[in-house]
Each structure stands twice: as structure tokens, then as C-alpha cells.
VOKE-855641 format. One line per field, with one value per residue (C-alpha): residue in one letter; x, y, z; residue number from 1; chain. Coordinates in nm, 4 decimals, m for minus. Example, Ala and Ser with C-alpha at 12.3 -4.5 7.8 and 13.67 -1.06 7.14 Angstrom:
<rs>
res: A:S
x: 1.2300:1.3670
y: m0.4500:m0.1060
z: 0.7800:0.7140
n: 1:2
chain: A:A
</rs>
This chain:
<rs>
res: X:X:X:X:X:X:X:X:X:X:X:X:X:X:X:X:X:X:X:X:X:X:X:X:X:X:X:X:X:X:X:X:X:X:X:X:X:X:X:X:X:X:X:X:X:X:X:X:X:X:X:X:X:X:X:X:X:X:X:X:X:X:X:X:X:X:X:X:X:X:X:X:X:X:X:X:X:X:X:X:X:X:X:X:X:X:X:X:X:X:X:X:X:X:X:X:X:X:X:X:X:X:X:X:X:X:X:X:X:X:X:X:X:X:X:X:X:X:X:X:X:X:X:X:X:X:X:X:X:X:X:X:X:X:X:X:X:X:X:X:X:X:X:X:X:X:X:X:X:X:X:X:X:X:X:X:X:X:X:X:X:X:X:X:X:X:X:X:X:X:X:X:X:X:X:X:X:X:X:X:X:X:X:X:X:X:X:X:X:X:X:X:X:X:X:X:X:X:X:X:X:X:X:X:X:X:X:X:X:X:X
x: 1.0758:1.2975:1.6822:1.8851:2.2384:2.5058:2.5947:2.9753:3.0777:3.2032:3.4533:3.5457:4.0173:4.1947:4.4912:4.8177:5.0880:5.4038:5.6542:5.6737:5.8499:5.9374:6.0329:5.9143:5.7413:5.5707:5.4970:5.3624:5.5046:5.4998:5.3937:5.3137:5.2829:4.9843:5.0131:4.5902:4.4456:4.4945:4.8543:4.8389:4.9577:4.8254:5.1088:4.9411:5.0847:5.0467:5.0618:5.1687:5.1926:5.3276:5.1921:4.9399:4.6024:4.1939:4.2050:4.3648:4.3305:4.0472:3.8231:3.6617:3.3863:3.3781:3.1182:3.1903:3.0146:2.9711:2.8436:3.0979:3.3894:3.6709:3.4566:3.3343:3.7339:3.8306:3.5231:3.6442:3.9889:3.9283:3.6682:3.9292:4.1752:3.9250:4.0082:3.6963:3.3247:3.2885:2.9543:2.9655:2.8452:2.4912:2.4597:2.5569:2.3191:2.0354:2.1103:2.0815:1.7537:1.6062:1.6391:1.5116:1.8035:1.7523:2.1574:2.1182:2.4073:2.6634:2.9304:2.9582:3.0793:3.2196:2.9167:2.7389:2.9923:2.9757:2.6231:2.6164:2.8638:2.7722:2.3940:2.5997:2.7698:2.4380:2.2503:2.5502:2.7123:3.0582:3.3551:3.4690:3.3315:3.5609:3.5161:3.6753:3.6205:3.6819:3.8974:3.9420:4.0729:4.3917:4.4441:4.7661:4.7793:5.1315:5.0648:5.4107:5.6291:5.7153:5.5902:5.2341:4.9180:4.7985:4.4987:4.5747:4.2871:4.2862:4.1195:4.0995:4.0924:3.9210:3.7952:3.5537:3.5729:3.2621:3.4427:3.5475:3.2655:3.4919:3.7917:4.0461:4.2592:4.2857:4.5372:4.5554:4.5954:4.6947:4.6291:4.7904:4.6493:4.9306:4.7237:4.8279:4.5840:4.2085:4.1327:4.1245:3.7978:3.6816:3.5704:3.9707:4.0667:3.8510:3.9761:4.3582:4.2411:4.0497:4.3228:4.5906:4.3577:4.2942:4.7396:4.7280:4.4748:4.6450:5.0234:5.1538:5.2678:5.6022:5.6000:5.7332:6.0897:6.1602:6.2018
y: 4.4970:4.7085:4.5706:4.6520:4.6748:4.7120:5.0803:5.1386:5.3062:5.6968:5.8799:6.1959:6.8263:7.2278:7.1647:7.3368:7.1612:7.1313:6.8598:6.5930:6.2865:5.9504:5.7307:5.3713:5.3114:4.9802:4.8121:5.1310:5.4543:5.7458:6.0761:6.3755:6.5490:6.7842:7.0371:7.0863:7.3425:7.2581:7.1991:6.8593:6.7123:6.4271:6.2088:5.9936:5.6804:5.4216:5.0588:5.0767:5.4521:5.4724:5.5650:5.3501:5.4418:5.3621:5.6830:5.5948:5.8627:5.6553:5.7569:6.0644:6.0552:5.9647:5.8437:5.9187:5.6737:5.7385:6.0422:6.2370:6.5000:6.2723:6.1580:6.5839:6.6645:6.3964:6.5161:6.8887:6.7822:6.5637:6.8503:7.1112:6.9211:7.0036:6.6427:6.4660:6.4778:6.3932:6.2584:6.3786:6.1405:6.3002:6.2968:5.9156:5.8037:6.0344:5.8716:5.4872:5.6395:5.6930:5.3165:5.2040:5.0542:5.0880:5.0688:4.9144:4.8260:4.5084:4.3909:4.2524:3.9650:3.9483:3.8954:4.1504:4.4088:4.3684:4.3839:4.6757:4.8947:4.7319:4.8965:5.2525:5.2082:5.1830:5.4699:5.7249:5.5909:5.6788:5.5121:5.4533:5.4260:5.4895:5.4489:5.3737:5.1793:5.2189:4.9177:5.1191:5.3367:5.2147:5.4157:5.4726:5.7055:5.6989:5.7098:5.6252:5.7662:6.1068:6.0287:6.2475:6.0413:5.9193:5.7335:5.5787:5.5422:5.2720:5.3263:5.1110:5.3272:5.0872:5.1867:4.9535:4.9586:5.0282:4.8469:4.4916:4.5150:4.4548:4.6318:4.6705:4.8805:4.9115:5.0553:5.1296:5.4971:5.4890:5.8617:5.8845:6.1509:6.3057:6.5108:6.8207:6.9726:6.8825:6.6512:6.8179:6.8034:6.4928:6.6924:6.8531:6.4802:6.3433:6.6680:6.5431:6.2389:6.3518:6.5028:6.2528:6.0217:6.2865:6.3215:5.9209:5.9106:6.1745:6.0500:6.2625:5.9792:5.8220:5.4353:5.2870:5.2019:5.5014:5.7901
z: m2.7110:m2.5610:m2.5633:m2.2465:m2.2158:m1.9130:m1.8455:m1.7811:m1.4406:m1.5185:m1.3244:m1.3957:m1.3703:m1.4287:m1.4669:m1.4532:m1.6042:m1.2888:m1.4860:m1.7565:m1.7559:m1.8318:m1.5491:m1.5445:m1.2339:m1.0568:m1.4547:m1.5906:m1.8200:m1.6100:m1.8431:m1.6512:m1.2874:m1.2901:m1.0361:m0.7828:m0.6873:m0.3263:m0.3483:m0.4155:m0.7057:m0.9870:m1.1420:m1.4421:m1.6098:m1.8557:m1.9147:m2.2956:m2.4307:m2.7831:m3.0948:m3.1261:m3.1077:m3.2401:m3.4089:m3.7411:m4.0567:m4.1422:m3.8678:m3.8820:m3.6898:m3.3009:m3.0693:m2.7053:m2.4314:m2.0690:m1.9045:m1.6758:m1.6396:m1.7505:m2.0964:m2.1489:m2.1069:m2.3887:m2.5941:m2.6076:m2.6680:m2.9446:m3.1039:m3.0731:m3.2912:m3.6084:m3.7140:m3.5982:m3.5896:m3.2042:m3.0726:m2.6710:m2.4332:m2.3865:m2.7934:m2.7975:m2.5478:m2.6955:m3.0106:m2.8519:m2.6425:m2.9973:m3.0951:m2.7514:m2.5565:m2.1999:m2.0652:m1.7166:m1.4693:m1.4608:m1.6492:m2.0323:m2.1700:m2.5012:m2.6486:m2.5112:m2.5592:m2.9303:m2.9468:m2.6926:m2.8756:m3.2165:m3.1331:m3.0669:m3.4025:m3.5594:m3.3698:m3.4289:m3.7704:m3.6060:m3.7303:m3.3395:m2.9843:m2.6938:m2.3586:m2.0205:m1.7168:m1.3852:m1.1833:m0.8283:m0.5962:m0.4328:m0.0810:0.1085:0.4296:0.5155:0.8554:0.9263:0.6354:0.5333:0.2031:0.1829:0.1303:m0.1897:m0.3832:m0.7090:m0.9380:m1.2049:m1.5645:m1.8794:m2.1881:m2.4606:m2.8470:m3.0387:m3.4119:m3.5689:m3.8891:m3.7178:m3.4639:m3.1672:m2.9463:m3.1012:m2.8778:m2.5081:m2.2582:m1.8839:m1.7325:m1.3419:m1.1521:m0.8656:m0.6434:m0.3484:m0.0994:0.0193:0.3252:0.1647:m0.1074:m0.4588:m0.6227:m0.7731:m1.0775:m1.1041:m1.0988:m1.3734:m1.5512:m1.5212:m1.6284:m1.9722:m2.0914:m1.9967:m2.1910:m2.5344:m2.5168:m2.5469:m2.8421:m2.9860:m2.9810:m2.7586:m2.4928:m2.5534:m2.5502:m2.2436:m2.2217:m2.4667:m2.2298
n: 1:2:3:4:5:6:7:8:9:10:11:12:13:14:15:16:17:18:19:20:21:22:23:24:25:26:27:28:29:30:31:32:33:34:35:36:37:38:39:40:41:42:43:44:45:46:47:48:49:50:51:52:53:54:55:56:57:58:59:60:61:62:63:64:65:66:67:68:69:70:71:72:73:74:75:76:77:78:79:80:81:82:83:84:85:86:87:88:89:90:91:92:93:94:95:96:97:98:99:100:101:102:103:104:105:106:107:108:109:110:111:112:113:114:115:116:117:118:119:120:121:122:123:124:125:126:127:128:129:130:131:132:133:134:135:136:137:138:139:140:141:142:143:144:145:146:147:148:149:150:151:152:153:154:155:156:157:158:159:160:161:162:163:164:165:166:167:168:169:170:171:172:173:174:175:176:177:178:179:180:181:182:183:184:185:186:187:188:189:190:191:192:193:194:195:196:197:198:199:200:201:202:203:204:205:206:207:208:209:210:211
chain: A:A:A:A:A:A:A:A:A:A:A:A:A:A:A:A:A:A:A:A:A:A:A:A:A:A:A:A:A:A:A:A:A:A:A:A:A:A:A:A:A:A:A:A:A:A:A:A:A:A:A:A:A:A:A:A:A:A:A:A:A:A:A:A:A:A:A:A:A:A:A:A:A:A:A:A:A:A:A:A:A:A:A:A:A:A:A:A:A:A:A:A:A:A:A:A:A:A:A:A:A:A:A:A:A:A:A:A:A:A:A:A:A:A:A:A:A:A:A:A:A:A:A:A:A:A:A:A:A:A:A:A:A:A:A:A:A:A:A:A:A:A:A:A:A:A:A:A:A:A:A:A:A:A:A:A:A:A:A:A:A:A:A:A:A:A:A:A:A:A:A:A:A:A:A:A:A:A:A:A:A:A:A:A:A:A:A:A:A:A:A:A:A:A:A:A:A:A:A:A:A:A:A:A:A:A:A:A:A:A:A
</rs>
């Protein structure tokens, strides 16, 4: 029999770098300002930042889950760093098809998440999965404020060890999207957001508080 398994929401920018900072803003780390195509701007931030991360000199090769933009952007960037073998998201899930889970929609408990990613581990022999998950869209119009609208998109950035069979890391990335005339692309978004995601894998965020 078949086993199922919840399917993870995807979300998924070129990007031309405007500034960098570190300014601690509303709980979270803010990193960098990315500078739209339509004149608009992307400011990311973080809930921890630091060094920290799932991708220890131990792990060397990477399964990628979830299909879209954001999860292809953190794929190339990971690939280009000549460090890892990096399963893309289409090569992960062809490589659960093969053992004949069926991911369907919902959430995961606990449970389920370990046997879920545990089953990836297995299909893909990688050393770590990593995926994210989408918490929202937060809108603000500014009708009445000269500040220009904005949409701040939530994502938790979590990494299962194929070693303890469970996550071991998580973090939280915030993208706040300024408008400027017509909404940017939701493909230049996820874009931003891959990258912003490979720089905190990699080590390139500072930790919050350490500007």
C-alpha cells in the first residue's frame, strides 16, 4: 500500500542588490534591501541569524523539498558553492515517487514529520532535508500615511537531519515587499527570498544584536 504524506505549501526573484544592513526591527534581524524591477523594493529579515546552520562539514549531500522559485534559487546557490551534492526539488520528489509515497495536502504532526522526511532520507540517502513553510501574507495599504504600501510575507526555514531523524534547526525569514506603481512579480519575490535563505545557510547573516 501506498503511504501518503502532507505536502508543504511553496512560495517562490532577480535581484539587484540596493543596501545591506543591520537594524533590529519589530523582534527580527534586518539583513538586506533588495532593490525590484518595478521600483519597488524587498527588505528581508530574520528571527535568529548567526552562524548557525544544518549544514555542518559533515553534510555533504543535500536533499531539497518543495517545488517552486524560492526552493530552485536555494538549490542553485547551494550547487554553485561546489561543497554539496544538492538533490533539487523535482529530483527529491522523483526519488520519493519511486518508493510510492503519494504527498497529499495538510499539516504534520511530529510524528508524521519524522516519518515524512525520515521516508526522503531513505529515497535520496542525503545527509539533510531542508525545507520551508509558508505562515502568510501580512498587507498594509497606507491609505493614510506617506509611508508606500507593503506586504510582508512570513517563512519558516527548517532542516531535518537525516542522522537524528528529526529538525534540528529552524529559523524565520520575514520579506517585506514596498510597492512602487505595479506589484513586482511573484516569481522576482520568491527569487529575493532563495537567496536571502542560501546567505543564511551559508553564514553570511550576522546574528541579531551584533550589527
Amino acid at each position: 500500500m501506498a503511504l501518503t504524506f502532507p505536502l508543504l505549501s511553496g512560495c517562490a526573484a532577480a535581484l539587484v542588490p540596493m543596501t545591506i544592513g543591520m537594524v533590529a526591527v519589530s523582534g527580527f534581524q534586518a539583513y538586506k534591501t533588495i532593490q525590484l524591477t518595478t521600483g519597488g523594493s524587498a527588505k528581508v529579515a530574520f528571527d535568529t541569524g548567526g552562524s548557525s546552520t544544518p549544514l555542518t562539514p559533515e553534510v555533504r549531500r543535500v536533499a531539497v523539498w518543495q517545488n517552486g522559485a524560492r526552493e530552485i534559487r536555494l538549490t542553485e546557490r547551494l550547487l554553485a558553492t561546489g561543497r554539496f551534492e544538492v538533490l533539487s526539488p523535482n529530483a527529491t520528489a522523483e526519488a520519493l515517487r519511486k518508493t510510492g509515497a503519494q504527498p497529499v495536502a495538510g499539516a504534520m504532526t511530529s510524528q508524521e514529520q519524522a516519518t515524512f522526511y525520515g521516508a526522503i532520507c531513505k529515497a535520496t540517502k542525503a545527509d539533510v532535508v531542508l525545507f520551508a513553510g509558508d505562515q502568510g501574507i501580512n498587507f498594509n495599504s497606507n491609505m493614510w500615511s506617506l509611508e508606500r504600501a507593503n506586504n510582508t510575507r512570513v517563512i519558516d526555514l527548517s532542516a531535518f537531519s537525516c542522522t537524528a531523524n528529526s529538525i534540528t534547526w529552524t529559523d524565520r525569514m520575514n520579506v517585506k515587499v514596498e510597492v512602487a506603481g505595479s506589484a513586482p512579480p511573484e516569481g522576482e519575490i520568491a527569487r529575493v527570498a532563495g537567496d536571502a535563505w542560501a546567505d543564511r545557510l551559508l553564514g553570511q547573516v550576522p546574528e541579531a544584536g551584533k550589527a
